[in-house]
C-alpha positions in Angstrom: 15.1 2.9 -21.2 13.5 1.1 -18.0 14.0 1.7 -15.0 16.2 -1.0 -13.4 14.1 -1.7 -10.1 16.3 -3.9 -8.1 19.1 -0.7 -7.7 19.8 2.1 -5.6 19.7 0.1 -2.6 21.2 2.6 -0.6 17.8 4.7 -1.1 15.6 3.9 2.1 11.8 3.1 1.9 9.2 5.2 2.6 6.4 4.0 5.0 3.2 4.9 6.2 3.0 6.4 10.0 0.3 3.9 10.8 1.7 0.6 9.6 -0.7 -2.3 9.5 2.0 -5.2 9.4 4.0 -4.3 12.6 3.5 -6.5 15.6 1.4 -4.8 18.2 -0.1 -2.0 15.7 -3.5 -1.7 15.4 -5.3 -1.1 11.7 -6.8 2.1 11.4 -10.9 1.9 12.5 -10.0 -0.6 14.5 -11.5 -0.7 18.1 -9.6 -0.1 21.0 -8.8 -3.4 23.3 -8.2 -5.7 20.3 -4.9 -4.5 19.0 -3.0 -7.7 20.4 -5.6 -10.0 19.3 -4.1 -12.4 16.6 -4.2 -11.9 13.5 -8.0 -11.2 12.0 -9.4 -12.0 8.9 -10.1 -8.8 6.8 -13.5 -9.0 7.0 -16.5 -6.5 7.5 -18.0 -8.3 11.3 -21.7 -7.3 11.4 -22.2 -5.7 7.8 -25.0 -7.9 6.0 -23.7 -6.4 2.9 -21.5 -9.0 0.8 -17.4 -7.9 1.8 -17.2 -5.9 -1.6 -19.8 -3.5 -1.5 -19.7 -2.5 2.4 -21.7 -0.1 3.8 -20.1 1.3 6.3 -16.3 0.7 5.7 -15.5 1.7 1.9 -13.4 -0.9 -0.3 -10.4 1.7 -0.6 -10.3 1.8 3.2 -9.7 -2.1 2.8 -7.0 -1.6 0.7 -5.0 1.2 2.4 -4.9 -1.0 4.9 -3.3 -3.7 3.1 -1.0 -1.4 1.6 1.9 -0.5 4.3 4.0 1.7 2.6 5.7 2.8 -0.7 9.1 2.1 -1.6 10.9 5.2 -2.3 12.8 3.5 -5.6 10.0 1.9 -7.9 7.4 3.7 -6.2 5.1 0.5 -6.0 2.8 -0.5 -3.1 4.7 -2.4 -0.1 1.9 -5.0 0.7 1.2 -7.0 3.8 0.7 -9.7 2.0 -0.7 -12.5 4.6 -3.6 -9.7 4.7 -3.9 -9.6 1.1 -4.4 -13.1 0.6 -6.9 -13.5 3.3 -9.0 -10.6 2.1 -9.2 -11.9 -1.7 -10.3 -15.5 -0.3 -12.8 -13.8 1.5 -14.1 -12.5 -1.8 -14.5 -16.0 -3.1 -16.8 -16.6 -5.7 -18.3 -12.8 -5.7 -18.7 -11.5 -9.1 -20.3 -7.9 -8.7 -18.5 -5.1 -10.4 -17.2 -3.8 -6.9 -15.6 -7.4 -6.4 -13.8 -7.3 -9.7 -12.7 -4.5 -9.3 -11.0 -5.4 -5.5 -9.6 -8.7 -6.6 -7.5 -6.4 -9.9 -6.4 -4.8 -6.9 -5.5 -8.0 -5.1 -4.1 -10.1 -7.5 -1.8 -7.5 -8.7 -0.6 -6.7 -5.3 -0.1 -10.6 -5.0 1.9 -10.6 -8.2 -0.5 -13.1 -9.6 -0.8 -10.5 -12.8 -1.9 -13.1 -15.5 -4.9 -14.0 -13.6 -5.2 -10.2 -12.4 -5.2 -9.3 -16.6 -8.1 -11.7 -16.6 -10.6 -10.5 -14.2 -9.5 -6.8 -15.1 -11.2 -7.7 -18.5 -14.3 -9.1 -16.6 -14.8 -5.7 -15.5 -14.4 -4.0 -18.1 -16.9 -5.8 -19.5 -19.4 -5.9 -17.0 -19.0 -2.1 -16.5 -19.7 -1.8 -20.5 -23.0 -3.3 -19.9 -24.1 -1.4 -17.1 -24.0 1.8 -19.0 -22.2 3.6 -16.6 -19.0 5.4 -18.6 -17.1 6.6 -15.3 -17.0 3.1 -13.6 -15.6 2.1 -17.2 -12.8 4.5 -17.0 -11.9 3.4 -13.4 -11.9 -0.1 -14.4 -9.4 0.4 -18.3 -7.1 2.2 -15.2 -6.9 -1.0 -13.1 -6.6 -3.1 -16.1 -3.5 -0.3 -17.2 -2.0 -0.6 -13.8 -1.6 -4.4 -14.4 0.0 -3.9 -17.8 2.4 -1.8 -15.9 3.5 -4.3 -13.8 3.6 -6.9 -16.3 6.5 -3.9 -18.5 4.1 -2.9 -21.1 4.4 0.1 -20.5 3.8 1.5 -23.9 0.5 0.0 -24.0 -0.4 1.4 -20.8 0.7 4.9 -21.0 -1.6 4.9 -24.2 -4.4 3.6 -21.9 -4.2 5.9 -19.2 -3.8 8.6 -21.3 -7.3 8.1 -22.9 -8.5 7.8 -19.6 -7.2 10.8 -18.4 -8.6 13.3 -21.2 -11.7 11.5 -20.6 -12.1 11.7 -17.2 -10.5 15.4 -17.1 -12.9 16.3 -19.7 -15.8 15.4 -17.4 -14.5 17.1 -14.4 -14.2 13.6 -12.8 -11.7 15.0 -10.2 -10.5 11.6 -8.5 -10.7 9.5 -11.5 -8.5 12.0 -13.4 -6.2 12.0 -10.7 -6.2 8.4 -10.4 -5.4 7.9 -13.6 -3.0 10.9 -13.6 -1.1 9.1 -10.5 -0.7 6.1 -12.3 0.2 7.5 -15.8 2.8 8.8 -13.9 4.3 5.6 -12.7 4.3 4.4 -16.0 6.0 7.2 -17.1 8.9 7.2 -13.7 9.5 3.6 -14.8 10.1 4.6 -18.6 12.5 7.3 -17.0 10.4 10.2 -17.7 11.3 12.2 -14.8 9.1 15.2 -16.4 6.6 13.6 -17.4 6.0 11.9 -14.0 6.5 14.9 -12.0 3.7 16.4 -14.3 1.2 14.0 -13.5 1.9 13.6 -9.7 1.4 17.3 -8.8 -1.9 17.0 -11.3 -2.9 13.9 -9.2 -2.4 15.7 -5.9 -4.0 18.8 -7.0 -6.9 17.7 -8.6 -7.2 15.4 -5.1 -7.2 18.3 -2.8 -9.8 20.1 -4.7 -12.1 17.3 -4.2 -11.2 17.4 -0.4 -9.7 14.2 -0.4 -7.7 12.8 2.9 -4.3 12.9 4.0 -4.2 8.7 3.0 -5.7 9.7 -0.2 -3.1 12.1 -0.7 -0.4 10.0 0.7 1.0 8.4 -2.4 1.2 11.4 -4.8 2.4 13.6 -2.3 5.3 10.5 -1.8 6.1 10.6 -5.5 6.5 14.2 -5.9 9.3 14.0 -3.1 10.8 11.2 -5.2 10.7 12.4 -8.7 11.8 15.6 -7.4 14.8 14.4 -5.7 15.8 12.1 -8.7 15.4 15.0 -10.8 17.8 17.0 -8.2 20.8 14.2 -8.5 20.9 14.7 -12.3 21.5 18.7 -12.2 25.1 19.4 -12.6 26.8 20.7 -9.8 27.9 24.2 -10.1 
C-alpha cells in the first residue's frame, strides 16, 4: 500500500541549519558583504566554463543549495523554488551530459515530471554513446527517481535495484549509495519500513567510507532518524 503523503501533519519538518530560502541568510560559498543583496541569479560569475560543467563550484553544490530541507513525512526534497527556476533557465539550450543530467534534477524538483521523464531519456542515451558505463548508472538513477515521483514505484524499485548490484559490484561507493538512498525512498513510500531502513544505513555507510561531507551525508542520515522512528510507533507497547 502507498504511502498517503498529505498525512501526519502533526509530524514537523526537518530542515537544513544553513537554509538558503530565509530572508537575510546567505548561500553557503557565498562571500561575505553580499548576504542582503537581492535576490541573485544562480549562476557561476567569472567561470568561462558553460553553468553545467563548472570548474570551480561542482553541480551538486548548485543543487544543495536549491534544496532547503527535507520533510520529515515523505522524505522528499523541500525546494526553493524561485532558485530552481532561475537556475534551469540559465541552463537554456545546453545539451552536454552534465546539463541533462541538472535539468532531471530540476524539472523534478519543479514538478514538471513529464518533461523531466523526457530529458532523463536524453541522457541516458547520450551516456550510452559515450561509453562510459558509470555515468550510465547515474543517469537510469535520475530517470528512477522521476518514476518515483510520478507512483511507479514498481518500475523503479526494479531500476534501482539493477543499479545498485551494478554499481556495488564495481565498488562505485557514491553511486551505490545513491542509488541505495533512493531505492530506499521508493521502498518508505511502498511502506517498506525494512527495506528502507536497509538501504539508508547502506547509503550512509558506503558515503562515509568514501569520505563524503556532512551535506552529503545529510539526507540519509535524515532518513534513518525517520524510518527508525516510524518503525518505533508500530512496536506494541509493553
Amino acid at each position: 500500500m502507498r504511502r498517503q503523503h498529505a498525512r501526519r501533519p502533526q509530524r514537523a519538518s526537518v530542515h537544513r541549519g544553513r537554509g538558503t530560502a530565509a530572508p537575510g541568510r546567505k548561500p553557503r560559498g557565498a562571500t561575505p558583504g553580499r548576504a542582503s543583496a537581492p535576490r541573485r541569479r544562480v549562476t557561476l560569475e567569472g567561470n568561462p566554463t558553460p553553468p553545467a560543467a563548472p570548474l570551480g563550484r561542482p553541480v551538486k553544490d548548485i543543487i544543495l543549495t536549491i534544496i532547503t530541507g527535507y520533510d520529515a513525512v515523505t522524505l522528499r526534497e523541500k525546494v526553493d523554488l524561485p532558485a530552481a527556476a532561475e537556475r534551469l533557465d540559465d541552463l537554456g539550450q545546453l545539451r552536454s551530459l552534465s546539463a541533462l543530467n541538472e535539468k532531471v534534477t530540476l524539472l523534478r524538483l519543479l514538478d514538471r515530471l513529464d518533461e523531466a521523464f523526457e530529458i532523463a531519456n536524453q541522457a541516458l542515451r547520450q551516456a550510452r554513446f559515450t561509453g562510459d558505463r558509470q555515468d550510465f548508472v547515474l543517469c537510469r538513477i535520475r530517470r528512477a527517481q522521476v518514476m518515483q515521483f510520478q507512483g511507479k514505484l514498481e518500475e523503479a524499485a526494479s531500476e534501482l535495484t539493477q543499479c545498485v548490484l551494478e554499481s556495488e559490484t564495481h565498488e562505485w561507493n557514491l553511486t551505490a549509495a545513491f542509488a541505495r538512498e533512493t531505492r530506499g525512498k521508493v521502498h518508505f513510500e511502498q511502506d517498506d519500513l525494512d527495506g528502507a531502513l536497509a538501504d539508508f544505513t547502506a547509503a550512509v555507510f558506503l558515503r562515509d567510507k568514501s569520505g563524503a561531507s556532512p551535506d552529503e551525508l545529510e539526507s540519509a542520515l535524515i532518513a534513518v532518524a525517520v524510518v527508525e522512528s516510524f518503525i518505533g510507533e508500530r512496536r506494541p507497547v509493553r
